[in-house]
N, C-alpha and C positions, 0 to 999 in steps of 0.2 A: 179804445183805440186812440192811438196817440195822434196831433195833426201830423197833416204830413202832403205831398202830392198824390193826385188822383190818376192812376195810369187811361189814358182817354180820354181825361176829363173833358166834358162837350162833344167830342167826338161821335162816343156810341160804341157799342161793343156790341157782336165781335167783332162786324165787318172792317174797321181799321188793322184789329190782330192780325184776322188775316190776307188782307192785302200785304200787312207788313211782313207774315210770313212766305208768301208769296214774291217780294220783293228782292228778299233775303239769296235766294237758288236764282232768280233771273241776275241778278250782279254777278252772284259768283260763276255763272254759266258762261256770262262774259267775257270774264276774264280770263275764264279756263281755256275759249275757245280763242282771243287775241292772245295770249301767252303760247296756246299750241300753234297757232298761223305763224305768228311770230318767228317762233322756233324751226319750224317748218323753212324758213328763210333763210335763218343760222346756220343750220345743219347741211345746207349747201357748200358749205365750205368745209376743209380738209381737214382732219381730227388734228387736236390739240398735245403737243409732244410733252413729256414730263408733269401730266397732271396731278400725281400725285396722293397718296391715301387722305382719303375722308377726316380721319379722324383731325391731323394736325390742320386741317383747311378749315375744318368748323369752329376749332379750339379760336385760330388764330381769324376768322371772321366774326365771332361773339369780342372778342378782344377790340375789333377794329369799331364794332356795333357800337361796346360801349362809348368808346373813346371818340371815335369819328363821324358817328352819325346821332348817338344819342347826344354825347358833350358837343357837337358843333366846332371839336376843336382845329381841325383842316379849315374850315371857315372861318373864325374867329379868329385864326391865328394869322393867317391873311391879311382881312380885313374886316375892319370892328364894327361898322353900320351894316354891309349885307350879311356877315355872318349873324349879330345880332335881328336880323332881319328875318333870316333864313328859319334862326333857332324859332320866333316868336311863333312863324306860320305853322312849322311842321309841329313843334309841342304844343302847341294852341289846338291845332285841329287831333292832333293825337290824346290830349287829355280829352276831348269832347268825344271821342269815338268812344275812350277809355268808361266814362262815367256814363255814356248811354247803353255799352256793355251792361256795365253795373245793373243800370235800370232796367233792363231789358233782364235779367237775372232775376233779379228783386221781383220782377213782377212775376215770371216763370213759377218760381220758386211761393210764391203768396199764393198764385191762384189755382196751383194745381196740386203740390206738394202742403197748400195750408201752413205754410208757416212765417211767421212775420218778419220785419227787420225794424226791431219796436224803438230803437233810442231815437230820439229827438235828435243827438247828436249828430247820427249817421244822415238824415235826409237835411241838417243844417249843410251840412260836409258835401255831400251830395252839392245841394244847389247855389253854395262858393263855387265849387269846383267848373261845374256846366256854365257857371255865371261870367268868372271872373280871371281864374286860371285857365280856361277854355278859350270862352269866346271871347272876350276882351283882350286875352293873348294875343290871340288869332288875327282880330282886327286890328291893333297896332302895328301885325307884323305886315299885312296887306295894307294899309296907312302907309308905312316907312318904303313898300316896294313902289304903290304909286308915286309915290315922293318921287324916287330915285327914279325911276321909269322914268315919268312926264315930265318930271321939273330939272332934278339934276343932269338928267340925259348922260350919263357916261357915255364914251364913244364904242367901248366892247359891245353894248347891247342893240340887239337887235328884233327883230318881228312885236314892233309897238303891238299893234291892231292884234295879231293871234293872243298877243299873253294879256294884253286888255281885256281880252273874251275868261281868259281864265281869272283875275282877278276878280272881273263881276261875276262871273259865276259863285266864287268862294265867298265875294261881299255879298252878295244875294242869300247863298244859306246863312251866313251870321246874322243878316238884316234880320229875315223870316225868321228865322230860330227866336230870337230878341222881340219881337214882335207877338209871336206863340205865347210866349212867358207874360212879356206887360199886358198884353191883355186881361191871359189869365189870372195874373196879380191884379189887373184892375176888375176883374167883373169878381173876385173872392175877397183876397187880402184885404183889400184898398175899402173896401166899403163892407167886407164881411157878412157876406152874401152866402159862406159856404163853410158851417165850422168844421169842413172836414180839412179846410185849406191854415197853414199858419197865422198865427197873428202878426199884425203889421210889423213887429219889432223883430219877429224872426225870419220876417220875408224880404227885410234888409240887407239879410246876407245874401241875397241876389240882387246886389246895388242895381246890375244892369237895365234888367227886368223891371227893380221896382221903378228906375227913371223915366221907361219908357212907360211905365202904368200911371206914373203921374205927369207926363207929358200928355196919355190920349185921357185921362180925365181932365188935365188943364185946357184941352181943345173941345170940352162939352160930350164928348160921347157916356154914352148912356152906359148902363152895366150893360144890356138887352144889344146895342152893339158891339161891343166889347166880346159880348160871347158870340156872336157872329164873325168877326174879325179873326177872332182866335181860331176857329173852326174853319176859315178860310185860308188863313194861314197856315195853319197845321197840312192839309189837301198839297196845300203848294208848296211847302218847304218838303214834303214826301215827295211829291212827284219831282223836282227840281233834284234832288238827290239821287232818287230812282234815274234819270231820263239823264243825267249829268255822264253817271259813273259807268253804263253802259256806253252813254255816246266814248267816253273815255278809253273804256276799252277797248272798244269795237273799231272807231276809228282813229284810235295809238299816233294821237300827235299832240294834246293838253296834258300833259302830268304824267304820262306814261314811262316819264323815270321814277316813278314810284314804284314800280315793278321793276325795270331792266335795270337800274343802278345797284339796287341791293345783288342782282343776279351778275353783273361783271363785276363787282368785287369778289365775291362770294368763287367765281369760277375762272378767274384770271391764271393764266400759266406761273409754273412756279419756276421761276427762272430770273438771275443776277438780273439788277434793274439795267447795266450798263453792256448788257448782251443783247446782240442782234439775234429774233427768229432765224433758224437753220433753214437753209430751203432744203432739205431733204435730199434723198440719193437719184442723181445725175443721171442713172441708167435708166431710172424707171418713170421721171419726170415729162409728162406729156407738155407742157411749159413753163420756162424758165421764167418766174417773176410772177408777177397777176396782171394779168387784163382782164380777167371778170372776177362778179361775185367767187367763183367757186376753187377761182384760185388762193382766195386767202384762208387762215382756218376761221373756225364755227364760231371762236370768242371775239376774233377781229371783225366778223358781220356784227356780232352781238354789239360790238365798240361803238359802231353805228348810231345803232337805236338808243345805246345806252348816254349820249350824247346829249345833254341837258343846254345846251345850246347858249348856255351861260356867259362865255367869251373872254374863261378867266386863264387859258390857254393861249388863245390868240395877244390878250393883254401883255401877257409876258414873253413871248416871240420875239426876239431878235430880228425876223427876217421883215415881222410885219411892222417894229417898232422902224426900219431902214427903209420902209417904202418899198418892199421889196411882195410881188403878190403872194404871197405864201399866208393863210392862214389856217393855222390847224382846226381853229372852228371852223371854217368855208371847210374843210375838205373832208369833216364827219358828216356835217351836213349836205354834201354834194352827194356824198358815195350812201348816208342814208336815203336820199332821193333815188340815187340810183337803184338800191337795191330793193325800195317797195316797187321801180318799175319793173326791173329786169328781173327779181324771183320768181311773181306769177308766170311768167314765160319760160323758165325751164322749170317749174316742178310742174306744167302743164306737157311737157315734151315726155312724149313715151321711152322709155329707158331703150338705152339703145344709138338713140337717133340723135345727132347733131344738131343742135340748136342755133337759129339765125340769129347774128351779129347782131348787136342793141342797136338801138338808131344813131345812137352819139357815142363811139368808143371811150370807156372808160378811163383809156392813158392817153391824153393827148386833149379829148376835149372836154370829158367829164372835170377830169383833174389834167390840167394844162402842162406840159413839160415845164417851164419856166417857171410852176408852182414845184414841182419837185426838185429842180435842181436849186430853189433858194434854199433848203434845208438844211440848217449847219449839225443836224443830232443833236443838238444841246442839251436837251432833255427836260427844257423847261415847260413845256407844255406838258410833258406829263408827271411833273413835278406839282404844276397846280390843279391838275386835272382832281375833282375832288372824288370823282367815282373811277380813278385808276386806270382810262382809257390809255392805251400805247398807241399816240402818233406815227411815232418814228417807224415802226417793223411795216406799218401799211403804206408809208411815204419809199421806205427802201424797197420793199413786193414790189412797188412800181416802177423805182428807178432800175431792178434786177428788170423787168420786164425788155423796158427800153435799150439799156443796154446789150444782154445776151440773146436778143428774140431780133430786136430791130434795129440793134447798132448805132441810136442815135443819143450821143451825149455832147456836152460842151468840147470843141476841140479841142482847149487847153486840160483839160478834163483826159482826155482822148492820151494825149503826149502823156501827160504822166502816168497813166494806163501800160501805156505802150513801155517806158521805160522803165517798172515796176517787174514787167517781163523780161526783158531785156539783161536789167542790169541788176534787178534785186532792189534798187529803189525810185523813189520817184522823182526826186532832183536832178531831171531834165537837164546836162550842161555843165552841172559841177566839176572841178578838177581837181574836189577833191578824193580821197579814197577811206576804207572803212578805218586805216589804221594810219592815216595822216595825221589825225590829232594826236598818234603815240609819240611823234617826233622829239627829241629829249625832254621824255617822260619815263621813268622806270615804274614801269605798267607788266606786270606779266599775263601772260596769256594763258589761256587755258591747259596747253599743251605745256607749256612750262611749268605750269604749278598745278596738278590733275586735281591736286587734295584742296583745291580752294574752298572757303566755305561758302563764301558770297561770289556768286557771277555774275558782274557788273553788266548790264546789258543796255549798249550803246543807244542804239537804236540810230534810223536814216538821219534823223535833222542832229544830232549830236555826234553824227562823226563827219558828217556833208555838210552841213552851213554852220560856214567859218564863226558867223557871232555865237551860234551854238557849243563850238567845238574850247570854248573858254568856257563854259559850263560843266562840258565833261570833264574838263581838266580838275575844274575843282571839287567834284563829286570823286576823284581818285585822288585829289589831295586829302580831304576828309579823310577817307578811307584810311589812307596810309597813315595819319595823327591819332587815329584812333584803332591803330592796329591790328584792323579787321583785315583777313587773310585773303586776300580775293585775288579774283584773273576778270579777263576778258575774251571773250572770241576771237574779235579779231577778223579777219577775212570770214570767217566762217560763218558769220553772222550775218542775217538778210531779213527785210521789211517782215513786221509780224500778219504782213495783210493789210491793216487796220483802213488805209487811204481806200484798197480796192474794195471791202466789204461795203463800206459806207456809202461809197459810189454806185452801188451796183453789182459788181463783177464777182458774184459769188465764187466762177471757178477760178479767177484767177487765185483769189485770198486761200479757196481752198488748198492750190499746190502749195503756196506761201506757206500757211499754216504748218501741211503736213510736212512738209520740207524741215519747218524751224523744228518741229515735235519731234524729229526722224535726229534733228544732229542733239537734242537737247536730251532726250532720253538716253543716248549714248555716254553723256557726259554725266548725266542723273545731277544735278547739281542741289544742293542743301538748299539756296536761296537764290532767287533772281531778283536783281535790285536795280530796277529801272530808275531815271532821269525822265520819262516822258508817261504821262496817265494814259496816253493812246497806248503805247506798249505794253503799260501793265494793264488795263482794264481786256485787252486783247486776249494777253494770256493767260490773265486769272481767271475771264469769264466765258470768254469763247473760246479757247483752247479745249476747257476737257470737250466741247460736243464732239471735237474730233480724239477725243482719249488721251488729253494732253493733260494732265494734271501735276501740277506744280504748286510749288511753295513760291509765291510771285509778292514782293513788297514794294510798292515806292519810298523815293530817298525818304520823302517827307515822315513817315510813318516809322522808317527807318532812323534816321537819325534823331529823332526826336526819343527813340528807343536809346541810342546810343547816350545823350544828353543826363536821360531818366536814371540810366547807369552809371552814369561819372564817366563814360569813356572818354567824352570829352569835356575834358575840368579846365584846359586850360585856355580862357575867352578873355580875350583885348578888347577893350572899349574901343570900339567903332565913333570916328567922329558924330557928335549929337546928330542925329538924324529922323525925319519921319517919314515912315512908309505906310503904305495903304496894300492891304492884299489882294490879290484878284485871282478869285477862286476859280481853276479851271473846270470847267463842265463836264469833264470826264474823270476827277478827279473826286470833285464837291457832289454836286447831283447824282452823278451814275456809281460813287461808288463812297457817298456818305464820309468821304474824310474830310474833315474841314476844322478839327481841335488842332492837328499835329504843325500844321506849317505855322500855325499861331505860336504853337510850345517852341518852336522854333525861332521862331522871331521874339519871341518873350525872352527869351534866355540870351541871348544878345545884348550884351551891355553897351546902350548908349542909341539903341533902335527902338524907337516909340513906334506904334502900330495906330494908325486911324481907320477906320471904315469906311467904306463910300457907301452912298444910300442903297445900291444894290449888292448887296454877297452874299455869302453863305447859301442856303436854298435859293434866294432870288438873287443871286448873280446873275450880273449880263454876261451874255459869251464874248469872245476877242473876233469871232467870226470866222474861225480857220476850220472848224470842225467839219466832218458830214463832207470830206473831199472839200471844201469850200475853200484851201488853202492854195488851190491851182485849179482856180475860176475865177472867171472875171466877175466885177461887182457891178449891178446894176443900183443903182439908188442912193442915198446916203451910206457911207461904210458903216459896217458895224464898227469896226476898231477904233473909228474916228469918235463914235457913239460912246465909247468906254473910254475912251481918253478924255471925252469932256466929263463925264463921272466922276475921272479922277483929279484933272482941275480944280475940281468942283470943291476939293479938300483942301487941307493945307499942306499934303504930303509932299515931300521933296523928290520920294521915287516911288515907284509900283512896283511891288514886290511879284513874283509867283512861283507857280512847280511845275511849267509847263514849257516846253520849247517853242512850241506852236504860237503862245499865249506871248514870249517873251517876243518874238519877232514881227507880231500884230501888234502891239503896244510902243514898241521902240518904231515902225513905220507910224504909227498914229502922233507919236511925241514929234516926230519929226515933221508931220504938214502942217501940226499947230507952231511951228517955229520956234518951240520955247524950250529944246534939247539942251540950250545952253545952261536952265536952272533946273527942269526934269528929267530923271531918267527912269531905265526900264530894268529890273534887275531877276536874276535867279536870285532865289534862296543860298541855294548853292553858292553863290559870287560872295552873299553879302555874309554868310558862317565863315565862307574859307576865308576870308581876309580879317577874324573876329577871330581865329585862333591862333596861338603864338607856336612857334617852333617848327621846323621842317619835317618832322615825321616822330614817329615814335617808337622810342628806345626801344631792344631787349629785354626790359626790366619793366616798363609798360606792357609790351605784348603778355607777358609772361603774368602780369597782375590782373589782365584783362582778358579773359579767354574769350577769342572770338567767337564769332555767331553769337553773344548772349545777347543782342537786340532783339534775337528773334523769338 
């Protein structure tokens, strides 16, 4: 028989096998019965719309496994100490589960089956693996988190004392485990006490093990304590596992995203990231919005628990980086608090019967009105969110509540509401009208030209505010230089909703919606090519829940199309210039375009591109989003927040694709006083004044068949 380790060794058999058998169905019975309470909490809430077949949801969470939970790469790509942090603990403790599998096999298989696992190789491999890829893993990575914890203190993190508890629990089993081993290397190995055990030269490959074995012979213990020690240890580092994993289960507040986070990614709705939840059909709606658990669906309670309390949402917040109380970690954690008090209470209520009001309503005091109306949607929170949680749908469930249940939202908020209804948009006081910026323009209409291929779709801030209505101009100049056949509405055109959903007011958005689907389906257009990411993500995303399906592109996507084709070949050097982008959040995050406004500005002879330290996926918002474009600001502005961002470069202007974005940045250029050497530009502004000529020939159009951007 080859050396090798002793399964028990010191222990005694069998009574250790089977306690450990034993041990085995009490874990698992735990977890069975916290994952079914659990659930039991979830499932209070309203079934989940468009979930989708099995199969492409398994395919594409093995996909996500590999990538994002095995590679660490959502963390690492972040940020390089807790990601590296993160990786060390979770693969550190997971090769240890992995290779005590193994052992636990090995011995199965030896002692009942009679058959061996004879190479020397395999039990070297073995005890690297439990020694050093394991636990040594493991311990660095809980090393690096107390670091950061107690020393570096980040300001995201919070509940020192509960995740201290968890830390020592996880350094307590590496201790013990480590302590198990040196012993037993010192009362065999070390002095060779046991030739069923390896020789010293091969018990080196558990460096761990062997340091601690010649640590407690360099302190005088005896072999005879040594094997006492080991035999005491072994007791505690079992019971300590045992008594850990149940407490864990059982009472689901230590590591309990080791369960729920694989389970909300895995059962997340399959829906556009930059689409609002549908609140469902109006007739049949007992209430408008959520004020309880049981108003949200099953995956948003799930969003709760699944809430690893991390703080890499709130870090990236907008609302919370302006002083403003908004934190999307405070409000998973608020409403997971809430819902371990208030689910016992109604799944205790006989079917039937009415359940008494919580002691602290869930809109107002759980989560505080002035936490939900900071909310710009940005979508940065759940952009970093690493297990997929959706802030935003459970921040608006509650602003629907306030608004259609109990009428109570910011005044300013209120008027533009009011004249969304009124007038079809929200610019309160404008004088101007939808087809004021047509003023000597030869712009056709839709009605003038039915066979358009592209319908230009203005949108409220592009044909109402006048510094917008220079934007549209040059998105119809483009247009016309590069041949493409288009109209516009015109009158007929009215808000896509977007201000009233965001805010709250589901039915308003809904008439909006159905209203634009009702003239837009009549016209059937080839393509709609918005000027604003609010418009398009409106229509591309929320539109079909109302049966609105369209071919929807922004310019940016679009003319970068255009570009790729030669439609437009003919580009003037624009005086040397350097710009900085600023990726709109409804644009960048909610709907993943972030190459084309660059191909855009690359193609631009004589316009250099810088970056600011936040874009692309961590982009700051301009602050106008989530209705927050008529509401007052409480704190430092966001705008003002991204203006210094962009100072912060050497850029001479801020480029973007957003209308919203451009009149946040030019108010922000303007409090810093220094509008005399920055400015705030469309994309749009800075192509149309980079192409030569007034329109394009007969002989153009005709070499260029329109719609080929698309």
């Amino acid at each position: 028989m080859p050396p090798g380790r002793e399964d028990f060794w010191n222990i005694g058999y069998p009574l250790p096998a089977i306690l450990v058998y034993l041990a085995a169905p009490i874990i698992l019975a735990a977890v069975i019965y916290s994952i079914r309470r659990r659930s039991l909490m979830w499932r209070l809430g309203r079934p989940v719309e468009g979930f989708g077949p099995m199969g492409p949801r398994i395919r594409e969470f093995i996909g996500l496994g590999v990538v994002d939970l095995l590679a660490h790469r959502k963390f690492v790509k972040r940020e390089v100490y807790p990601g590296i942090m993160h990786f060390s603990i979770f693969w550190g403790f997971m090769i240890l589960l992995v290779a005590t599998t193994v052992a636990a096999v090995e011995f199965n298989v030896e002692k009942y089956m009679h058959r061996e696992f004879p190479t020397i190789e395999y039990r070297v491999a073995l005890g690297f693996t439990w020694d050093v890829l394991g636990g040594a893993l493991a311990m660095v990575g809980l090393g690096m988190a107390a670091f950061r914890r107690y020393v570096l203190r980040p300001s995201r993190l919070h509940s020192f004392s509960d995740n201290g508890v968890v830390l020592g629990y996880l350094a307590l089993l590496l201790l013990t485990g480590f302590l198990i081993e040196g012993a037993r290397i010192g009362a065999t190995e070390l002095n060779q006490a046991d030739v069923r055990f390896y020789d010293p030269g091969v018990a080196g490959w558990s460096p761990i093990g062997w340091a601690f074995a010649k640590g407690l012979d360099g302190i005088a213990i005896t072999t005879s304590e040594m094997r006492d020690l080991q035999e005491i240890m072994w007791w505690t580092h079992a019971g300590i596992f045992t008594a850990g994993f149940v407490y864990i289960a059982i009472g689901y507040k230590h590591l309990s995203h080791i369960m729920t986070s694989p389970a909300n990614i895995f059962l997340r709705p399959k829906k556009a990231r930059g689409a609002l939840k549908p609140m469902g059909d109006f007739e049949t709606l007992e209430t408008f919005g959520a004020k309880d658990i049981t108003d949200f669906t099953w995956w948003q309670n799930l969003n709760f628990d699944a809430c690893t309390n991390c703080g890499r949402c709130e870090e990236q917040c907008p609302a919370w980086a302006s002083e403003k109380p908004l934190s999307p970690r405070g409000v998973m954690q608020d409403m997971k608090a809430f819902m371990a008090e208030r689910a016992p209470v109604l799944l205790a209520m006989p079917e039937g019967e009415t359940p008494p009001a919580p002691e602290a309503a869930m809109v107002g005091e759980v989560i505080t009105e002035d936490v939900l109306w900071s909310c710009t949607s940005c979508g940065a929170c759940v952009e970093a969110c690493p297990v997929f949680i959706n802030h935003i749908d459970t921040i608006v469930d509650m602003r629907r509540y306030l608004v259609l249940e109990e009428s109570r939202l910011p005044e300013t908020a209120q008027a533009a509401l009011m004249s969304l209804e009124q007038r079809g948009h929200p610019w309160q006081g404008t004088t101007l009208t939808r087809t004021s910026w047509l003023e000597g323009q030869v712009v056709p209409t839709i009605e003038e030209n039915p066979d358009a291929d592209v319908l230009l779709w203005v949108g409220c801030t592009g044909a109402l505010v006048e510094r917008n209505v220079q934007v549209t101009r040059a998105a119809a100049s483009i247009l016309k230089k590069a041949g493409v056949n288009y109209a516009v509405l015109g009158n007929s055109e009215t808000c896509t909703g977007d201000p009233a959903r965001r805010m709250g007011n589901e039915y308003l958005y809904a008439m909006l919606a159905e209203q634009n689907i009702e003239t837009l389906k009549a016209i059937n257009p080839k393509t709609i090519l918005t000027t604003c990411p609010h418009c398009f993500n409106t229509m591309k995303n929320e539109y079909p829940q109302f049966g609105g399906v369209f071919n929807v592109r922004h310019y940016s996507e679009y003319m970068a199309g255009l570009i790729d084709d030669g439609k437009l070949r003919a580009l003037a050097t624009v005086s040397a210039e350097k710009t900085t982008y600023h990726d709109s959040c409804f644009l960048g995050r909610h709907n993943g375009i972030y190459d084309a406004p660059r191909r855009i500005a690359a193609a631009i002879p004589g316009l250099e591109v810088v970056e600011m330290s936040r874009c692309k996926e961590r982009g700051f918002c301009c602050g106008a989003g989530g209705g927050r474009m008529w509401m007052e600001e409480d704190g430092t502005r966001i705008n003002h927040m991204r203006t210094d961002q962009f100072l912060e470069t050497d850029g001479d202007s801020i480029s973007m694709s957003c209308p919203f974005c451009l009149q946040m940045m030019e108010e922000g250029i303007g409090s810093k006083g220094v509008e005399d050497t920055k400015s705030a530009k469309d994309l749009l502004e800075i192509m149309d004044a980079s192409l030569e000529g007034s329109g394009a020939s007969a002989e153009t159009q005709a070499s260029n068949p329109v719609g080929s951007a698309d």
